[in-house]
C-alpha angles and dihedrals in degrees: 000000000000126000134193096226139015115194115229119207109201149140129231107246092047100117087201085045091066092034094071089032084064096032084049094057100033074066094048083233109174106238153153117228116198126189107218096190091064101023109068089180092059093048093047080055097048091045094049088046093050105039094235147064090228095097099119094081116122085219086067105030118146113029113204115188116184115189094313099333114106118204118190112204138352098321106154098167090056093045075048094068087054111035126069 
């Protein structure tokens, strides 16, 4: 399974969080990054997605969803499976 584009819900002074951002474009992925400190919309979506508004942990950031496949964290090898 392969997909144009994953959507990343982040924030900016998660250190994993910019960890996949750079991983993510090292790969020339093709993704959306939203900030869900300064976009209410993005974090309505992520909590909706995820069922609840704990999604601040460090144990969770960032969130990759990719079509209906949630990802906590900066797990490359798992993106991998999904991206081309």
């Amino acid at each position: 399974m392969t997909t144009d584009k994953l959507k990343v819900f982040c924030t900016p002074f998660c250190p994993k969080c910019n960890d996949l951002l750079a991983y993510l474009n090292k790969r020339k992925v093709n993704y959306v990054s939203y900030d869900i400190d300064k976009d209410d919309d993005a974090r309505k979506e992520v909590i909706r997605i995820v069922g609840t508004d704990d999604i601040e942990s460090p144990d969770k950031l960032p969130i990759v969803v990719i079509g209906d496949k949630v990802i906590y964290g900066c797990d490359n090898k798992e993106i991998d499976k999904y991206v081309t």
